[in-house]
Each structure stands twice: as structure tokens, then as C-alpha cells.
C-alpha positions in Angstrom: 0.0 0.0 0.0 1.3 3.6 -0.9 0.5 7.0 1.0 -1.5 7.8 -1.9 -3.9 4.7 -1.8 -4.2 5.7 1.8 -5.2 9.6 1.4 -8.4 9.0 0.5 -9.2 6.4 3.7 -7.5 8.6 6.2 -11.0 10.9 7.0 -13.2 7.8 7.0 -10.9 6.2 9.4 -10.1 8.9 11.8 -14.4 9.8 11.5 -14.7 6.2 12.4 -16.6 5.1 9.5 -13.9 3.1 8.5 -12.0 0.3 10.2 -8.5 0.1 8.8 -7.9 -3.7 7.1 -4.2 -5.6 8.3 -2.3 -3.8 4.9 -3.6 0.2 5.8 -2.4 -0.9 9.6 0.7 -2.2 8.0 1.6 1.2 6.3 0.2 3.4 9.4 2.6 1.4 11.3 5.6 1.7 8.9 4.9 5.4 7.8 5.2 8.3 10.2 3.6 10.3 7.6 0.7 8.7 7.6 0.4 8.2 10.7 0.8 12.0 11.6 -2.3 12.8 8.9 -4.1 10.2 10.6 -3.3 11.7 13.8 -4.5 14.8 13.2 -7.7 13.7 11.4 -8.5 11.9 14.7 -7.7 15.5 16.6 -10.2 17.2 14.5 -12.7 15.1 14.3 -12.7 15.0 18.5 -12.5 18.9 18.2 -16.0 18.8 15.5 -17.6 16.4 17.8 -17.0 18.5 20.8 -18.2 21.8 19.5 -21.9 22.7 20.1 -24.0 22.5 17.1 -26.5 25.8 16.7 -30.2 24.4 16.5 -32.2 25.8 13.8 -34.8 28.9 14.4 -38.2 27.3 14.9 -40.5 26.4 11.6 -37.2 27.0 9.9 -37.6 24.1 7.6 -41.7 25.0 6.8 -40.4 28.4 6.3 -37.6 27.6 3.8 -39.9 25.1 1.6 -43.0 27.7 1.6 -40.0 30.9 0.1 -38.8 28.3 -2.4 -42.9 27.1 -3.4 -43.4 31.0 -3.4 -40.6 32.0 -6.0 -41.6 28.8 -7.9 -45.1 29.9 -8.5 -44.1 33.2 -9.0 -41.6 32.1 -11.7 -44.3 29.8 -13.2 -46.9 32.8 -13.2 -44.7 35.1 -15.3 -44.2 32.3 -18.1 -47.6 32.0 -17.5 -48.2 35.2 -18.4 -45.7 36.3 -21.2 -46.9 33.0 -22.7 -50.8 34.3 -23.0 -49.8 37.6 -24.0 -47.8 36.2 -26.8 -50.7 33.7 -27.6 -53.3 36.8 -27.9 -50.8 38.7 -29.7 -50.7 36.0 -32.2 -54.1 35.6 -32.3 -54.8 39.2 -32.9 -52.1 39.4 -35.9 -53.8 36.3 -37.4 -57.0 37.7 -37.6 -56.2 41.5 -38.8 -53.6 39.3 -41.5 -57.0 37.6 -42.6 -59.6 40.9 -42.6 -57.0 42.3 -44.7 -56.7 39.7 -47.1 -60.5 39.1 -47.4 -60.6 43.3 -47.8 -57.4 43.5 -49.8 -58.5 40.6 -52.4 -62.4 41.3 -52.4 -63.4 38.0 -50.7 -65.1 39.8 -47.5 -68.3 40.1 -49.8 -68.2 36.3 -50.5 -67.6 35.9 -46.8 -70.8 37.9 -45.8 -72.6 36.0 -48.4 -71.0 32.8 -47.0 -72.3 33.6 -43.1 -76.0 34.3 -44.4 -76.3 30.7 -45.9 -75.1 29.4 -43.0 -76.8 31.1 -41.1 -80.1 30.0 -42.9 -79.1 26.2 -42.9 -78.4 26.2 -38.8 -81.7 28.1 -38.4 -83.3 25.3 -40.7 -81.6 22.7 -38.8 -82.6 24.2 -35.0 -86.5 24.3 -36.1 -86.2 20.5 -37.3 -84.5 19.7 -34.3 -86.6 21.4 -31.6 -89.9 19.0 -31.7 -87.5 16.8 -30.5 -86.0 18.5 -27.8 -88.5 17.0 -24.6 -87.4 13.7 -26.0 -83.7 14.3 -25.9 -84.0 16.3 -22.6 -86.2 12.6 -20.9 -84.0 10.3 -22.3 -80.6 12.0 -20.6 -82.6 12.3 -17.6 -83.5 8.7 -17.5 -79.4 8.2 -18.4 -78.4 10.7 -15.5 -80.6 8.7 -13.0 -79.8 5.5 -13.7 -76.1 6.2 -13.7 -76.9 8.1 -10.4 -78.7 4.6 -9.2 -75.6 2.8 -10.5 -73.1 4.4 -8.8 -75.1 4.5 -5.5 -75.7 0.8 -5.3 -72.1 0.1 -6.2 -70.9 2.6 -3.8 -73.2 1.0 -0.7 -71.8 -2.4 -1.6 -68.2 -0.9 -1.0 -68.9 0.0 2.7 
């Protein structure tokens, strides 16, 4: 064994994590060296053990984690925010970029044309579909109950 082989075992020895094997005794023994590092590892760690260790302020630890959840959500509420901004500046580019090109290439009037026939088909559609209405609205009622029954019955069995 060489002093260098030992310099990383000298702390873990001397903290007593360590028990040295018959070939690191062997070189302690032989080496003064070593044996005065070892020495004085063992010194300080008796000094570290011996000095009082300052207790933290009460709720220190709750008070910590709460600052760091703090800055977090603070952090996450400016992407938050800078990310809608650009999202409704998009948006709002989009849609002038389109009025312009429906003005600029004389499409608008087709549009306005477009809306009134759609227009007249869902008004079409909503008066074939309203007779039926009172049957839609009973049948997800009877759904909604049953379902309700359902999940009672299999919720009593539980307990």
C-alpha cells in the first residue's frame, strides 16, 4: 500500500466510518507520515464532535420550503403570463392578416354572403331539431338517474 492509496481512507478512518484492514495498519505502522495525517484527522474530528451545534430557528424548515414554493409559483406565473400575452398577440395578428386579405382581395363580400347561408341552414336545422327537444332532454334524464342509481348501489356495496 502507498500513502497515496491511503489519502483517501485517512477521514473515513479517523471519523470512524472506516475500520483500517491488516495492509492500511501495516503502512500506518511503517509510515510516520501517515500516521501524523491520521493523527490529526482523529484530533479534528474529536475537536468537531466537541463543539456545540447551533439548533435551527423554529419552523425553519416549513419556512424555507414555503419561500422556495413562493418563487416557484411566481416564476411559473410570469411564463404563464408572457406565454398568454404572446398567444393573444398572435391571435390578434392572425385575424387583422385575414380581414386584410379578405378586404385586400375582395373575398369579404363572398364571406358575408358565406355567413347568411349558414346562417339560414343552422336556423333550418334548430327548427327540425326542436320538436324533438322534450325527448332528448327525458332520455338523458332517465341516463343521469340511472347512472346516479348505479353508482349509489355500487358505492353502498363498497362499505
Amino acid at each position: 500500500m502507498t500513502c497515496a492509496d491511503l489519502a483517501d481512507l485517512i477521514d473515513p478512518i479517523a471519523a470512524g466510518d472506516l475500520t483500517p484492514d491488516a495492509a492500511v495498519s501495516a503502512h500506518l505502522a511503517a509510515c510516520p507520515s501517515c500516521a501524523r495525517t491520521l493523527d490529526a484527522a482523529r484530533r479534528i474530528e474529536t475537536l468537531l464532535r466537541a463543539r456545540l451545534v447551533p439548533s435551527a430557528p423554529s419552523q425553519f424548515t416549513m419556512r424555507v420550503v414555503n419561500r422556495v414554493h413562493r418563487a416557484s409559483w411566481r416564476r411559473e406565473q410570469i411564463v404563464d403570463g408572457i406565454f398568454n400575452i404572446a398567444m393573444i398577440a398572435a391571435a390578434l395578428l392572425v385575424a387583422v392578416g385575414l380581414v386584410f386579405a379578405l378586404r385586400r382581395t375582395g373575398l369579404s363580400i363572398l364571406t358575408t354572403d358565406a355567413m347568411n347561408v349558414f346562417s339560414a341552414g343552422m336556423l333550418t336545422a334548430a327548427q327540425k331539431v326542436v320538436p324533438s327537444l322534450p325527448l332528448y332532454a327525458g332520455a338523458t334524464g332517465l341516463i343521469v338517474v340511472a347512472l346516479g342509481v348505479w353508482w349509489w348501489a355500487s358505492d353502498s356495496a363498497a362499505l
